[in-house]
PyMOL Python script that loads the backbone (N, CA, C, O; Angstrom):
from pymol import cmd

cmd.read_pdbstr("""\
ATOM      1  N   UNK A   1       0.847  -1.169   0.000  1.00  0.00           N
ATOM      2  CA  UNK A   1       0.000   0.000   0.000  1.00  0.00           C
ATOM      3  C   UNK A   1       0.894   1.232   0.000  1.00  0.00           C
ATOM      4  O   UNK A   1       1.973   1.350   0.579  1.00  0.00           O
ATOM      5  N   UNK A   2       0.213   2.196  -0.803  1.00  0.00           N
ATOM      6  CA  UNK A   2       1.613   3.609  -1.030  1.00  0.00           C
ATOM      7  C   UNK A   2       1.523   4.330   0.175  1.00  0.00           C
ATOM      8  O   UNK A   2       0.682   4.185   1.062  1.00  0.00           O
ATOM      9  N   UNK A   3       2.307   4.988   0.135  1.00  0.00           N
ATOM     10  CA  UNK A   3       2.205   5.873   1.440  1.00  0.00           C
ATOM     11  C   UNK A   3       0.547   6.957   1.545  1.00  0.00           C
ATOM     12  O   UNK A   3      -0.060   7.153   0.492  1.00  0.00           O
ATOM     13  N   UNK A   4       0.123   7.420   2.574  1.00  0.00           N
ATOM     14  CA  UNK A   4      -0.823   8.403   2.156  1.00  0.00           C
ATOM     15  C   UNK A   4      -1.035   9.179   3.025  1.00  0.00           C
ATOM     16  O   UNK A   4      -2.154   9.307   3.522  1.00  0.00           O
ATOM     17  N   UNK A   5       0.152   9.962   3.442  1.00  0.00           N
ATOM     18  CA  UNK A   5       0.403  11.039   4.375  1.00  0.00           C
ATOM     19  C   UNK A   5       1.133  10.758   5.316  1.00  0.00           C
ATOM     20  O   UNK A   5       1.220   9.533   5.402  1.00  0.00           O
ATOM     21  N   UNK A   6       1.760  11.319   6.142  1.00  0.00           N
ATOM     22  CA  UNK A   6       2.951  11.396   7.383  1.00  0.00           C
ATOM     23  C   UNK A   6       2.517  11.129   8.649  1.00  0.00           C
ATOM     24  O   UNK A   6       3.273  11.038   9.616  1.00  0.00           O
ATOM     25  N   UNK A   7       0.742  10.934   8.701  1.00  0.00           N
ATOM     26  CA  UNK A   7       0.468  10.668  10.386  1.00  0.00           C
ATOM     27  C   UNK A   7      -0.426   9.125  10.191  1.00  0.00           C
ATOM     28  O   UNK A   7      -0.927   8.535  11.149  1.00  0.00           O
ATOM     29  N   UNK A   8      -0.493   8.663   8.828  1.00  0.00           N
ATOM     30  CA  UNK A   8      -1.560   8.032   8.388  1.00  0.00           C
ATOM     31  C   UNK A   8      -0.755   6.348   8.315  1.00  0.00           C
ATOM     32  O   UNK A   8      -0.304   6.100   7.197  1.00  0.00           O
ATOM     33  N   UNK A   9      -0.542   5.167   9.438  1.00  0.00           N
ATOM     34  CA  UNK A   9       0.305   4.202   9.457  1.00  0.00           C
ATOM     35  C   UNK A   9      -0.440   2.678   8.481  1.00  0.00           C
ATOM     36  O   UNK A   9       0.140   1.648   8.137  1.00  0.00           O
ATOM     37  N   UNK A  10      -2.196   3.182   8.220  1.00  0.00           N
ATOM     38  CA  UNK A  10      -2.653   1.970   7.728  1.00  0.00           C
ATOM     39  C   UNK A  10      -4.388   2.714   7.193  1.00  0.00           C
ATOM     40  O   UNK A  10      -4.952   3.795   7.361  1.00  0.00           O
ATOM     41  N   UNK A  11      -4.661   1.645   6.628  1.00  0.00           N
ATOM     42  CA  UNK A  11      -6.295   1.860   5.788  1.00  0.00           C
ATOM     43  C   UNK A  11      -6.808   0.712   5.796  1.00  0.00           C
ATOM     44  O   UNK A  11      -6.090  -0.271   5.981  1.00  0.00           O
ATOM     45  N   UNK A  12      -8.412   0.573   5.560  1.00  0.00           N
ATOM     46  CA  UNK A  12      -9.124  -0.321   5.408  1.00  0.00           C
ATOM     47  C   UNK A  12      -9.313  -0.281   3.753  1.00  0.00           C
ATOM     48  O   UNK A  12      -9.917   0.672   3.261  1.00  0.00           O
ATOM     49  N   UNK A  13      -8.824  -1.260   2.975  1.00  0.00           N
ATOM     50  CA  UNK A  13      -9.199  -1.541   1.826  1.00  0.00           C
ATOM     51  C   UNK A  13     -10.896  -1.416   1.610  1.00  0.00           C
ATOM     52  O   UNK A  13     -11.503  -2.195   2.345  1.00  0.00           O
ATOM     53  N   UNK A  14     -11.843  -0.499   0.653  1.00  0.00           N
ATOM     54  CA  UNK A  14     -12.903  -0.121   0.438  1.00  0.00           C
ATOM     55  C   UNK A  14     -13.585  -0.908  -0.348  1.00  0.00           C
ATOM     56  O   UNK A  14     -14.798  -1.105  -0.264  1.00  0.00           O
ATOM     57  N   UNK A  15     -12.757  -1.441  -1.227  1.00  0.00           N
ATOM     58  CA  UNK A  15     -13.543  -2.183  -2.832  1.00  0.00           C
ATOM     59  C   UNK A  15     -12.433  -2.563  -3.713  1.00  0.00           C
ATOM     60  O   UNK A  15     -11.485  -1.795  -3.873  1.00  0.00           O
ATOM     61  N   UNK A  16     -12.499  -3.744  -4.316  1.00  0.00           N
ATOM     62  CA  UNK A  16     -11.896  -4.211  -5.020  1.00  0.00           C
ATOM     63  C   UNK A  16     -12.898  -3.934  -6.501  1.00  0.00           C
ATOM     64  O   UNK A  16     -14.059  -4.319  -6.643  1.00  0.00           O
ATOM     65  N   UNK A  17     -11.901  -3.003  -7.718  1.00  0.00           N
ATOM     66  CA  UNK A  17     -12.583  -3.149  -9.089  1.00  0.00           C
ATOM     67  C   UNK A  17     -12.413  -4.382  -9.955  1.00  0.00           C
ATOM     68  O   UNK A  17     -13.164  -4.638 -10.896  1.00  0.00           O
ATOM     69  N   UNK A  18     -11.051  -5.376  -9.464  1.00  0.00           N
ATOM     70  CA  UNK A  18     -10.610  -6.232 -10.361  1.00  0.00           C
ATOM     71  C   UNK A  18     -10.880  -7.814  -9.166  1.00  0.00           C
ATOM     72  O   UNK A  18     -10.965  -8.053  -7.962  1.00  0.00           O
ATOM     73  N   UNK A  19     -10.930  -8.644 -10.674  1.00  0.00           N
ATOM     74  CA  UNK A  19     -10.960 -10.079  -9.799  1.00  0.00           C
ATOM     75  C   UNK A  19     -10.027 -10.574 -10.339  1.00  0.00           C
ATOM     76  O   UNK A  19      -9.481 -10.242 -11.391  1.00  0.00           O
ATOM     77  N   UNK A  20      -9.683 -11.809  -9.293  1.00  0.00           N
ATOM     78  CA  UNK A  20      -8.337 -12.719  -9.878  1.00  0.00           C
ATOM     79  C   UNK A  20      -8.695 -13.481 -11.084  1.00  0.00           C
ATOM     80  O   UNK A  20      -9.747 -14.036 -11.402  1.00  0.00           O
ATOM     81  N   UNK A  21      -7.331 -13.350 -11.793  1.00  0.00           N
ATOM     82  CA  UNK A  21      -7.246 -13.635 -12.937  1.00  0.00           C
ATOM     83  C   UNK A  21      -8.328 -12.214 -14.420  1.00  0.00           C
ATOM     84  O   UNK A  21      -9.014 -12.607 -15.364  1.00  0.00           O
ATOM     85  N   UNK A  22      -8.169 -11.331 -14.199  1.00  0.00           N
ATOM     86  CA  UNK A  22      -8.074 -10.231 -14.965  1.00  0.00           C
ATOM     87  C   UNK A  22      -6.627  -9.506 -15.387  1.00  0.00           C
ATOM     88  O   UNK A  22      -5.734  -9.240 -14.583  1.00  0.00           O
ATOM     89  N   UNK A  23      -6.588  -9.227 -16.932  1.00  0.00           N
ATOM     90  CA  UNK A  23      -5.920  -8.694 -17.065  1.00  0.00           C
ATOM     91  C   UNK A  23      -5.888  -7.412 -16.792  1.00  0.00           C
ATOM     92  O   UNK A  23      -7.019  -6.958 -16.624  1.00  0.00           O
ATOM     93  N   UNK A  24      -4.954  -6.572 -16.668  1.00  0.00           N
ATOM     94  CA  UNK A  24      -5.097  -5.006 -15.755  1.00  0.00           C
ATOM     95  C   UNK A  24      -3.836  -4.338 -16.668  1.00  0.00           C
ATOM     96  O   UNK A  24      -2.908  -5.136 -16.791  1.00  0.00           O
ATOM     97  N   UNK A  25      -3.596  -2.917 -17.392  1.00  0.00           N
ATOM     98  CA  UNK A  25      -2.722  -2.789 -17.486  1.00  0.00           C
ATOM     99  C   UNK A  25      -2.187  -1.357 -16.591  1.00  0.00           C
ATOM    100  O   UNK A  25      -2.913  -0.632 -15.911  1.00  0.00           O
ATOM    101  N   UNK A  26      -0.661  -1.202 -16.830  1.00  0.00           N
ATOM    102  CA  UNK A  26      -0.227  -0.145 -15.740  1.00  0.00           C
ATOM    103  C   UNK A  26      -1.074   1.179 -15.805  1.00  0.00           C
ATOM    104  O   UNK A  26      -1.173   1.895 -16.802  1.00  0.00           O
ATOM    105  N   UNK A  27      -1.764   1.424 -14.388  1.00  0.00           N
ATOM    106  CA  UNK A  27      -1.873   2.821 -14.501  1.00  0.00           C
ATOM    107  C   UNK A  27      -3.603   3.164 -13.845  1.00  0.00           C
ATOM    108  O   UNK A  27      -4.011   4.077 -13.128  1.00  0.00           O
ATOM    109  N   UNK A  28      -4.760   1.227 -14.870  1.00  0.00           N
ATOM    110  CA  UNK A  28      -5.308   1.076 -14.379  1.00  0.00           C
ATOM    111  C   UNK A  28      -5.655   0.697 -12.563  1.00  0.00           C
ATOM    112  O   UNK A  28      -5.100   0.042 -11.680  1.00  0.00           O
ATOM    113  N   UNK A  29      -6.966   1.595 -12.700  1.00  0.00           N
ATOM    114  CA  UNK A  29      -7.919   1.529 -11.452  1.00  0.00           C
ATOM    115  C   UNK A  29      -8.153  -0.099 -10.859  1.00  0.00           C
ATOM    116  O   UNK A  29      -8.956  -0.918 -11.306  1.00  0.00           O
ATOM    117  N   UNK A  30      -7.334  -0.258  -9.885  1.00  0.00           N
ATOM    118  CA  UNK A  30      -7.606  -1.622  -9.091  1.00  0.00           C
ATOM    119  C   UNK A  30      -8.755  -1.804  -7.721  1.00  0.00           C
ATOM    120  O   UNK A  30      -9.405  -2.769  -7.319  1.00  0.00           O
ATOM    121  N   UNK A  31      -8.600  -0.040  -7.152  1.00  0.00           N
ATOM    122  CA  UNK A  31      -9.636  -0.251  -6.409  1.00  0.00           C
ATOM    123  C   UNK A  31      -9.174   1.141  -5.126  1.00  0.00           C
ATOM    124  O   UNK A  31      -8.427   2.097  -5.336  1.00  0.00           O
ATOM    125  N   UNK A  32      -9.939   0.790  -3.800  1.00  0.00           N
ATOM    126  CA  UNK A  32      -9.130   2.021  -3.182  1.00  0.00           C
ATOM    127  C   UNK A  32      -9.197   1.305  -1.688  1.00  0.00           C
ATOM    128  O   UNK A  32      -9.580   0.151  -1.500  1.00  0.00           O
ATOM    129  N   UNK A  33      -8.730   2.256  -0.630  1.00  0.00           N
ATOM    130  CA  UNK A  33      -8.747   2.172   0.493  1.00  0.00           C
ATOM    131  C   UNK A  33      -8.985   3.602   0.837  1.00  0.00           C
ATOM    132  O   UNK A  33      -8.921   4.642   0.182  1.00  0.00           O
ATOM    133  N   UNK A  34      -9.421   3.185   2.673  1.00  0.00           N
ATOM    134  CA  UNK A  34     -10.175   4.703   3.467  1.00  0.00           C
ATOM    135  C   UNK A  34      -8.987   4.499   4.797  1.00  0.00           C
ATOM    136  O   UNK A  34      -8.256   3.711   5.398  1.00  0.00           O
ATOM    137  N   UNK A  35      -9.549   6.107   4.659  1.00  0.00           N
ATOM    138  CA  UNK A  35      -8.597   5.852   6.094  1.00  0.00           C
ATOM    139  C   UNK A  35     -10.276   7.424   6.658  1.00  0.00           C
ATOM    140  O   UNK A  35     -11.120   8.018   5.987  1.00  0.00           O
ATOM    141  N   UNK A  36      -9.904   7.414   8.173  1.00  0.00           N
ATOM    142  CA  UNK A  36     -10.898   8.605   8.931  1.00  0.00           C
ATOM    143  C   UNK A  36     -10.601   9.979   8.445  1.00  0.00           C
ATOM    144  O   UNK A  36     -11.428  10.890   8.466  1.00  0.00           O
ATOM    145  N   UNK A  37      -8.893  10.130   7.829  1.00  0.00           N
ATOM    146  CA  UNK A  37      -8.591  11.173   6.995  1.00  0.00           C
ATOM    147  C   UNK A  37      -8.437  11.565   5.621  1.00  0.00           C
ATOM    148  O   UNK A  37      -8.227  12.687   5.160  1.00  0.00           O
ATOM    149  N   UNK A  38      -8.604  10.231   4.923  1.00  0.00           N
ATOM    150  CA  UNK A  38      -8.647  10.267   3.703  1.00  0.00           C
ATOM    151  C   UNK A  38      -8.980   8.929   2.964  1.00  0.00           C
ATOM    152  O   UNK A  38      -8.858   7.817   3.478  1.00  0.00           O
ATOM    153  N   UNK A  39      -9.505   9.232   1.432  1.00  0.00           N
ATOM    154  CA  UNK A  39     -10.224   8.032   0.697  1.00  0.00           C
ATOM    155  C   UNK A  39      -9.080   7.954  -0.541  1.00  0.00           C
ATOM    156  O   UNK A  39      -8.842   9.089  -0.955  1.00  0.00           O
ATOM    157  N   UNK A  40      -8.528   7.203  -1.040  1.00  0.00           N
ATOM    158  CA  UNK A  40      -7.459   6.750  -1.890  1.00  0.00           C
ATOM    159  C   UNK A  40      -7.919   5.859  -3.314  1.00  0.00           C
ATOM    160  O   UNK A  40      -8.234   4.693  -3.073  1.00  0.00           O
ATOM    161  N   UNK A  41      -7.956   6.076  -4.054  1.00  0.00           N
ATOM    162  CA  UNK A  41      -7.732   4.949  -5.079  1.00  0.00           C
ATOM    163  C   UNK A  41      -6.582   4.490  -5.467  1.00  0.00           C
ATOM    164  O   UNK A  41      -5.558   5.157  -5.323  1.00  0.00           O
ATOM    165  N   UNK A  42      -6.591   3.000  -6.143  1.00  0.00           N
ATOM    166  CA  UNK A  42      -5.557   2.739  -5.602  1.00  0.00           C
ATOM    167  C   UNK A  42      -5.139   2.444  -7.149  1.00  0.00           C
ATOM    168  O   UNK A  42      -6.208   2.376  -7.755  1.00  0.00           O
ATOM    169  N   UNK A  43      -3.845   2.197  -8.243  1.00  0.00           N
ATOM    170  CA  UNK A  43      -3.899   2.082  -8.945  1.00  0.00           C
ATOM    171  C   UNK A  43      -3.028   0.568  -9.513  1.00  0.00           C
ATOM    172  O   UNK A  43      -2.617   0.063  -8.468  1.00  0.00           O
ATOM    173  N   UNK A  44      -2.737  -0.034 -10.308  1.00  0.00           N
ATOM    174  CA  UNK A  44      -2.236  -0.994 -10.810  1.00  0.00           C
ATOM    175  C   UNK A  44      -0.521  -0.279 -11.373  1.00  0.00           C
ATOM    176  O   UNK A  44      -0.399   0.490 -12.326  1.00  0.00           O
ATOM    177  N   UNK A  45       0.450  -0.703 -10.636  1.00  0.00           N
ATOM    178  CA  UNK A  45       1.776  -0.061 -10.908  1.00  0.00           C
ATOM    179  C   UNK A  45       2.357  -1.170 -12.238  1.00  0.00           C
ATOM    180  O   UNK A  45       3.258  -0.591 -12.845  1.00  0.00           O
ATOM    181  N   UNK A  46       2.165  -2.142 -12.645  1.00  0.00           N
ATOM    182  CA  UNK A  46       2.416  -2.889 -13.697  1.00  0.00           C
ATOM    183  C   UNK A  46       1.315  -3.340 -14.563  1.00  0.00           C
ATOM    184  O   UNK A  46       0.182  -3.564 -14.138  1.00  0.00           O
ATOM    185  N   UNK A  47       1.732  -3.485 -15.972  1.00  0.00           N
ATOM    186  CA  UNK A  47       0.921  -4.506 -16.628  1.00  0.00           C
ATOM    187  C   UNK A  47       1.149  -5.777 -16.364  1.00  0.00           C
ATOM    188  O   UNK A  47       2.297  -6.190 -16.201  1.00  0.00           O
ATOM    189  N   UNK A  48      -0.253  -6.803 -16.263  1.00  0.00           N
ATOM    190  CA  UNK A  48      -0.218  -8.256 -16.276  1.00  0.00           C
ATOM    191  C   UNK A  48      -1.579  -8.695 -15.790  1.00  0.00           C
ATOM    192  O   UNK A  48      -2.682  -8.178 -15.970  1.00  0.00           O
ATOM    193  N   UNK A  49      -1.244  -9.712 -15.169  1.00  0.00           N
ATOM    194  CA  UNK A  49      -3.099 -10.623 -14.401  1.00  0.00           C
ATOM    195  C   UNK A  49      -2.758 -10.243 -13.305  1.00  0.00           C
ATOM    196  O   UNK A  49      -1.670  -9.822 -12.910  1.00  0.00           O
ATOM    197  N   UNK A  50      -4.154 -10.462 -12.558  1.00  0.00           N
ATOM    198  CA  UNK A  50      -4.266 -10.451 -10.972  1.00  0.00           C
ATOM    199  C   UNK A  50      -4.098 -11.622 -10.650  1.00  0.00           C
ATOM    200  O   UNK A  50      -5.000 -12.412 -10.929  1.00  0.00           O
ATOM    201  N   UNK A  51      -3.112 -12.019 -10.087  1.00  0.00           N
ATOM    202  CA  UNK A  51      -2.794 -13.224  -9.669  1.00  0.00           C
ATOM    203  C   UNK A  51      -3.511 -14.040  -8.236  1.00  0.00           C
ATOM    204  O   UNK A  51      -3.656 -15.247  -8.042  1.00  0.00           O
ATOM    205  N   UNK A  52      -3.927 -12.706  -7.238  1.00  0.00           N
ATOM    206  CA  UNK A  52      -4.102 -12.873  -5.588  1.00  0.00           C
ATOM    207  C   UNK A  52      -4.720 -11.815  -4.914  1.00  0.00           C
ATOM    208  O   UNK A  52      -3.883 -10.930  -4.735  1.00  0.00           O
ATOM    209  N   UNK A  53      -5.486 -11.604  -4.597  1.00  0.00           N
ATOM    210  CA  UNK A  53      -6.101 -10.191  -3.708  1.00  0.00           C
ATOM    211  C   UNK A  53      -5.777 -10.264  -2.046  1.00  0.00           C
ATOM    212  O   UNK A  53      -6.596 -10.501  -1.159  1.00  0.00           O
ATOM    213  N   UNK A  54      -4.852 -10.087  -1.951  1.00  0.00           N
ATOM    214  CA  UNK A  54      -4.046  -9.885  -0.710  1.00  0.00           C
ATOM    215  C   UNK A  54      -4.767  -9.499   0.473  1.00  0.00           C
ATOM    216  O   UNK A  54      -5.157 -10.336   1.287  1.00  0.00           O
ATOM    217  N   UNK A  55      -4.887  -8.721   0.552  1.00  0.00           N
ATOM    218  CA  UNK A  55      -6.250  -7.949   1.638  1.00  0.00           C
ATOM    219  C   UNK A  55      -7.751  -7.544   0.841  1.00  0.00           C
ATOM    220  O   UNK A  55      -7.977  -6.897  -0.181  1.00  0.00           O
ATOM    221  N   UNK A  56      -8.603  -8.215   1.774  1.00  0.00           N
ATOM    222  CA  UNK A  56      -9.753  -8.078   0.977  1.00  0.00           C
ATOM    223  C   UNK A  56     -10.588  -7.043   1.343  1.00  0.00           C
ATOM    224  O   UNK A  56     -10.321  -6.219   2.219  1.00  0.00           O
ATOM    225  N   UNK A  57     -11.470  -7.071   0.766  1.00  0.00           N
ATOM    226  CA  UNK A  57     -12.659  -5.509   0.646  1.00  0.00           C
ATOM    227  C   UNK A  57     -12.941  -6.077   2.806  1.00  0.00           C
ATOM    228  O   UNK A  57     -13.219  -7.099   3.433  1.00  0.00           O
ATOM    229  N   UNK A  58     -12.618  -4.564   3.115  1.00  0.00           N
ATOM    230  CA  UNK A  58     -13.177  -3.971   4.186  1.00  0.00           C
ATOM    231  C   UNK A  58     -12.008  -4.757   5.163  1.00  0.00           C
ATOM    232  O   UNK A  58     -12.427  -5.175   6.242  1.00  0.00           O
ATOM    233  N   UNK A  59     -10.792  -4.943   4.888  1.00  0.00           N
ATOM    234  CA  UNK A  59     -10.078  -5.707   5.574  1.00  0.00           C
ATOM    235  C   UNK A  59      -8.600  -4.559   5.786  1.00  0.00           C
ATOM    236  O   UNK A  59      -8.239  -3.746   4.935  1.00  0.00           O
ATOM    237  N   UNK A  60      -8.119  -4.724   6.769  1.00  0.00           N
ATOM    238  CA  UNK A  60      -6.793  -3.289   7.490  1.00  0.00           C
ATOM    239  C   UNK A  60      -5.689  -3.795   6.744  1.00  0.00           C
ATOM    240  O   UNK A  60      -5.744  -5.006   6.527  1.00  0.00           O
ATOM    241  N   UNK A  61      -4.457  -3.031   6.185  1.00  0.00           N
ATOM    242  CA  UNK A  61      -3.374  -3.379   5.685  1.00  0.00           C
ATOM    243  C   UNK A  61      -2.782  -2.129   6.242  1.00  0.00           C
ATOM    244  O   UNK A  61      -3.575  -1.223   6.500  1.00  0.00           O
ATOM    245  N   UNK A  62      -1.544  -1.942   6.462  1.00  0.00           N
ATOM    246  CA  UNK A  62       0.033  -1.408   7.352  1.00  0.00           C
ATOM    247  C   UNK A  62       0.448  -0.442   5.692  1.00  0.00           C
ATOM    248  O   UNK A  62       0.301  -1.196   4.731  1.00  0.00           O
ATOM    249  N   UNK A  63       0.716   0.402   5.452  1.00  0.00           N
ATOM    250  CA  UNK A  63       1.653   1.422   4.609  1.00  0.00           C
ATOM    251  C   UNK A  63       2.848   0.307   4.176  1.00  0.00           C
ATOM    252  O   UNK A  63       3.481  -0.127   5.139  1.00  0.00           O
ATOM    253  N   UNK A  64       3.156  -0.104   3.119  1.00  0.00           N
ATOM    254  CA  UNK A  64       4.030  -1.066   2.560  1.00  0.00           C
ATOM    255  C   UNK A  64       3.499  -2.266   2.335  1.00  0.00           C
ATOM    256  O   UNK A  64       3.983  -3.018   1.490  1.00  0.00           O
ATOM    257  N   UNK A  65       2.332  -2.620   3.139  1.00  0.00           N
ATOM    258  CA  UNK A  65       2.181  -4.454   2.616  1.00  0.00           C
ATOM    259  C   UNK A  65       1.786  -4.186   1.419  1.00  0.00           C
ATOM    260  O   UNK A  65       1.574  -3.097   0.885  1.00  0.00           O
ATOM    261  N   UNK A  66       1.684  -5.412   0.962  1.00  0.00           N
ATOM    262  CA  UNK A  66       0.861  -5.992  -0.404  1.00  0.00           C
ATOM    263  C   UNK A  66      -0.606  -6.284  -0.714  1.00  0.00           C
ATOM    264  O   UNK A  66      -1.097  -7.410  -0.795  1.00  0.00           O
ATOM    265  N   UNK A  67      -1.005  -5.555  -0.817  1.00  0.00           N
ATOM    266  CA  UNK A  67      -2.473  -5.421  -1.469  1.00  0.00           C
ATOM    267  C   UNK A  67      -2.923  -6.512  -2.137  1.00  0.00           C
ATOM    268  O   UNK A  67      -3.621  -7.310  -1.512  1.00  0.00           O
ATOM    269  N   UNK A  68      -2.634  -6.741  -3.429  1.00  0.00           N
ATOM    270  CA  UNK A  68      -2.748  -7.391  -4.286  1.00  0.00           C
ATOM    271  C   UNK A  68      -1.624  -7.773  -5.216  1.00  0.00           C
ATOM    272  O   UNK A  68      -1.016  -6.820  -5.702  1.00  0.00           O
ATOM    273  N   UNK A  69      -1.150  -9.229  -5.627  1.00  0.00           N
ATOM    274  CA  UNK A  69      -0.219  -9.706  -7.037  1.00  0.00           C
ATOM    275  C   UNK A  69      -0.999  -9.728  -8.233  1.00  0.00           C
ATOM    276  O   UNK A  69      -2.092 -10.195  -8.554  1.00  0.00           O
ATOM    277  N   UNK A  70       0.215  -8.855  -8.980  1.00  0.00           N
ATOM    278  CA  UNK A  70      -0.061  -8.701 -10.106  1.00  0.00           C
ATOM    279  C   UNK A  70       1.394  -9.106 -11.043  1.00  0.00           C
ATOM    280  O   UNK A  70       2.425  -8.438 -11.126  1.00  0.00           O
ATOM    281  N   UNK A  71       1.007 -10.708 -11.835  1.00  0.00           N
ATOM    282  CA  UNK A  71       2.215 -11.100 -12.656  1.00  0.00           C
ATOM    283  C   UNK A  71       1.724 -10.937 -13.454  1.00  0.00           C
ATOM    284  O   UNK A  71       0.650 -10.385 -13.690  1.00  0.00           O
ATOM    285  N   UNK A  72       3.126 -11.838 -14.565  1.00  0.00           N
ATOM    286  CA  UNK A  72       2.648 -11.994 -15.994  1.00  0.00           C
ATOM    287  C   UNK A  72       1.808 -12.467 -16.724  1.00  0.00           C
ATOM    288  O   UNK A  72       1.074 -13.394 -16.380  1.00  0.00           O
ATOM    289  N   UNK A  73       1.779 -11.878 -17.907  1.00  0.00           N
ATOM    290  CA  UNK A  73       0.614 -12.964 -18.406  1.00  0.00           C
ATOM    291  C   UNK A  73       0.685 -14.369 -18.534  1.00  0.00           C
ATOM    292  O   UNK A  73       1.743 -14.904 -18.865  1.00  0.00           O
ATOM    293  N   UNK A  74      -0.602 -15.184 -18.244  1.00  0.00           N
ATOM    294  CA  UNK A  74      -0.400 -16.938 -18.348  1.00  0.00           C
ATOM    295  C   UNK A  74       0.416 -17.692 -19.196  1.00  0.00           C
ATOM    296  O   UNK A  74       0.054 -17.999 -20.332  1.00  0.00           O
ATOM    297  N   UNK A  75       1.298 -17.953 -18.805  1.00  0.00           N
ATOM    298  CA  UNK A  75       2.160 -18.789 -19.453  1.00  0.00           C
ATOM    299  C   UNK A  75       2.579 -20.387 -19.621  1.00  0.00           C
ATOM    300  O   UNK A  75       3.607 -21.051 -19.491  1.00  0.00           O
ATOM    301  N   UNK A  76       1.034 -20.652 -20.028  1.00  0.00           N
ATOM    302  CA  UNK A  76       0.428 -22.291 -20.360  1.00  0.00           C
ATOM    303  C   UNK A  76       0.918 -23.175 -20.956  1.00  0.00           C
ATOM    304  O   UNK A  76       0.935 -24.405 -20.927  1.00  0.00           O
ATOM    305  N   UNK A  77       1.539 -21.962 -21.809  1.00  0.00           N
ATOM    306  CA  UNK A  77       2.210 -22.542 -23.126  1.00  0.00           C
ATOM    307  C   UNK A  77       3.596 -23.404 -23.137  1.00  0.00           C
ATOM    308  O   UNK A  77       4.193 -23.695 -24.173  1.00  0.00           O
ATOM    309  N   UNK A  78       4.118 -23.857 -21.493  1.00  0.00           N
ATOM    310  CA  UNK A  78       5.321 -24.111 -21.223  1.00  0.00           C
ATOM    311  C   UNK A  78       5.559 -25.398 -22.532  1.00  0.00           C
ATOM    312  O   UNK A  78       4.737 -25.853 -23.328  1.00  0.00           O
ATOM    313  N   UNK A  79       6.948 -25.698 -22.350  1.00  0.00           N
ATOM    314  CA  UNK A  79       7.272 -26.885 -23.112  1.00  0.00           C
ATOM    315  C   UNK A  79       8.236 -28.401 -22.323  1.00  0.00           C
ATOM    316  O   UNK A  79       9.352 -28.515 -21.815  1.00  0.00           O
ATOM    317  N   UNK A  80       7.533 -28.981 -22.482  1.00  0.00           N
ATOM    318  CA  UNK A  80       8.445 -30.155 -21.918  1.00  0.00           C
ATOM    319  C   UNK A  80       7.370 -30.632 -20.648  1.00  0.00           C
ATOM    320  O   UNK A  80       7.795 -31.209 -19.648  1.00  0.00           O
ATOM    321  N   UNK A  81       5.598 -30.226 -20.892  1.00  0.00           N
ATOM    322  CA  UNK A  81       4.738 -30.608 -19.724  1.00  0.00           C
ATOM    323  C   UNK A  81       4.138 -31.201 -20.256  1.00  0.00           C
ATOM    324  O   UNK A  81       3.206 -31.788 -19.707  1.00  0.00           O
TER     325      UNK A  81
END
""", "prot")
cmd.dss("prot")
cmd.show_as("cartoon", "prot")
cmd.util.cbc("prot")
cmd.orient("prot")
């Protein structure tokens, strides 16, 4: 989670826009978190899938954890399986 001010140590995630396994690219709207001083959206810092929704809608996360994984695209296509 990005920082979101100097007195502000954590937020309650508000809403998730994406589900696992969507593609998302950088820049897109993933969703937001609240805090009693402020409401955040939150954005997608890479292109790829949603791999995992880390903290879920209406659930507390700390300034630095992980929200949500976001890898590459599916790569099914391995060889030698």
């Amino acid at each position: 989670m990005p920082s979101l001010g100097e007195s502000v140590t954590e937020a309650t995630v508000g809403g998730w826009e994406v589900k696992v396994g969507e593609t998302v690219s950088d820049g897109d709207w993933l969703g937001s978190v609240e805090t009693d001083k402020v409401d955040m959206e939150i954005y997608a810092p890479v292109s790829g899938v949603v791999r995992e929704i880390v903290v879920g809608e209406g659930e507390t996360a700390k300034v630095g954890d992980v929200l949500a994984v976001i890898g590459p695209p599916d790569s099914s296509s391995r060889t030698g399986e």
